[in-house]
C-alpha positions in Angstrom: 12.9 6.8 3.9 12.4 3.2 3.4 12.3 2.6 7.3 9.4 5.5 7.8 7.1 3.8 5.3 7.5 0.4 6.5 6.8 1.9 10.2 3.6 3.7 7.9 2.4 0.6 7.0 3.0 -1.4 10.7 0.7 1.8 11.6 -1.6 1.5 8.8 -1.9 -2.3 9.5 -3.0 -1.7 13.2 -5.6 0.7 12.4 -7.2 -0.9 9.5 -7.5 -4.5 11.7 -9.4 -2.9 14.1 -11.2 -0.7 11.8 -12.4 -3.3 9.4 -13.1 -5.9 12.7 -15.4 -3.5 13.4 -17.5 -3.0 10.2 -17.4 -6.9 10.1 -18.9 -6.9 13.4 -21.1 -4.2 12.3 -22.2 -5.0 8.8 -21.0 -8.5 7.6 -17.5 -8.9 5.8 -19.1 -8.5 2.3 -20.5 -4.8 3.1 -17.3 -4.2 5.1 -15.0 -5.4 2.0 -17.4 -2.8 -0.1 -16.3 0.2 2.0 -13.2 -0.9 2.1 -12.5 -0.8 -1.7 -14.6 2.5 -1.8 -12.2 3.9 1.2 -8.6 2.6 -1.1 -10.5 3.7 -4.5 -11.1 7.1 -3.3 -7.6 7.4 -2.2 -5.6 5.8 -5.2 -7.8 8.6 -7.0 -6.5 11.1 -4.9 -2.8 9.6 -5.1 -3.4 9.6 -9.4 -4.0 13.4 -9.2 -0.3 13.9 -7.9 1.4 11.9 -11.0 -0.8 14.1 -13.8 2.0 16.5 -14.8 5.6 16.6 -13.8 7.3 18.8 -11.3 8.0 22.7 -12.4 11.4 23.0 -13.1 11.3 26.9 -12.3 10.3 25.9 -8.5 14.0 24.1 -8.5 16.5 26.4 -10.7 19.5 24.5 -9.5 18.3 20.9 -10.5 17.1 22.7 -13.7 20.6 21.7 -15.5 20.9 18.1 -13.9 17.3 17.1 -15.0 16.4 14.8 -17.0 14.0 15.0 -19.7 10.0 13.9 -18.9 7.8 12.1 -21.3 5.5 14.2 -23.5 3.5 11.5 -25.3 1.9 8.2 -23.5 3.9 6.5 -26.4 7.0 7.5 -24.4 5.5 6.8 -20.8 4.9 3.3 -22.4 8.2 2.7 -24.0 9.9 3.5 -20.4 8.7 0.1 -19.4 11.2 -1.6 -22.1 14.2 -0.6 -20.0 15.4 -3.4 -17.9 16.0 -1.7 -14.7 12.0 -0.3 -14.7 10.5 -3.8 -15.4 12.9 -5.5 -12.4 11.8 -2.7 -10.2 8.3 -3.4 -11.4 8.6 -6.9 -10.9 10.3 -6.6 -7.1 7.3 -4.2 -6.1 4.7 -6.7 -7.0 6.8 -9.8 -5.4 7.3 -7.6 -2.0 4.0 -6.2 -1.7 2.6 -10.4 -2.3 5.1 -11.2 0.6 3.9 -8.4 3.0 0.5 -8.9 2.3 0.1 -12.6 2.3 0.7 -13.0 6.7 -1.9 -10.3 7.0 -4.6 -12.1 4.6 -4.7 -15.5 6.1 -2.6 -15.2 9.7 -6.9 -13.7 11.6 -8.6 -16.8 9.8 -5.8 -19.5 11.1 -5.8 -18.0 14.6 -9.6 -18.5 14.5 -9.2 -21.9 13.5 -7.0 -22.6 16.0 -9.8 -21.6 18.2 -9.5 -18.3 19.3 -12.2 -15.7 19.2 -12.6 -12.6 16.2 -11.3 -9.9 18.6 -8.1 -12.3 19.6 -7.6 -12.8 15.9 -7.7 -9.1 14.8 -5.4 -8.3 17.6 -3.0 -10.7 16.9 -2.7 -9.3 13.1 -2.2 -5.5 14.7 0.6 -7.3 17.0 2.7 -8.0 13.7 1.9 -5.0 12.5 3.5 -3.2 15.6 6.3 -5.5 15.4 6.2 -4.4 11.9 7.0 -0.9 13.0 9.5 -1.8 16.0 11.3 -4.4 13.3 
């Protein structure tokens, strides 16, 4: 599972270079970072809408006795983040997605100071996200 999403986001990264070289080409990279962050807010809302109510446990009768039980209150949702093994896996997601997302930020600006034209740089970024997916 862990393989498919990293070759998702190798995928994801190749598509959104060129897309978003494009609508700085197009519009500037302060109207292109707007549609951007319109584009990822509609889909984290969309994403929110699957976590509003726990699974049906009649849907799965035979996980029905192994379940465990769901919090009913947000008091409960919040005290799940005092158990040690949430707040490392908490703290590993954010340190993991800063270390995957830090090449991608900076590598198109270097390569264009190193001389190399917008379209090079945008193309080198979808590179290491296909070697991303092969990887």
């Amino acid at each position: 599972a862990q393989g498919l999403a990293a070759a998702g986001s190798g995928i994801g990264v190749v598509l959104v270079t060129q897309c978003l070289n494009g609508l700085i080409a197009t519009f500037g990279w302060m109207i292109a970072a707007r549609i951007f962050s319109m584009i990822y807010g509609v889909i984290a809302a969309l994403a929110s809408i699957c976590f509003v109510s726990p699974p049906v446990q009649a849907a799965r009768p035979h996980l029905a006795q192994a379940s465990t039980p769901t919090p009913e209150s947000s008091s409960e949702r919040v005290a799940l983040w005092t158990h040690p093994a949430l707040r490392l896996l908490a703290g590993a997601s954010l340190v993991n997605c800063i270390g995957f997302t830090m090449p991608y930020l900076f590598l198109a600006d270097h390569i264009q100071g190193k001389g190399h034209s917008v379209d090079f740089a945008a193309s080198m970024v979808s590179v290491l996200g296909l070697a991303s997916i092969a990887g």
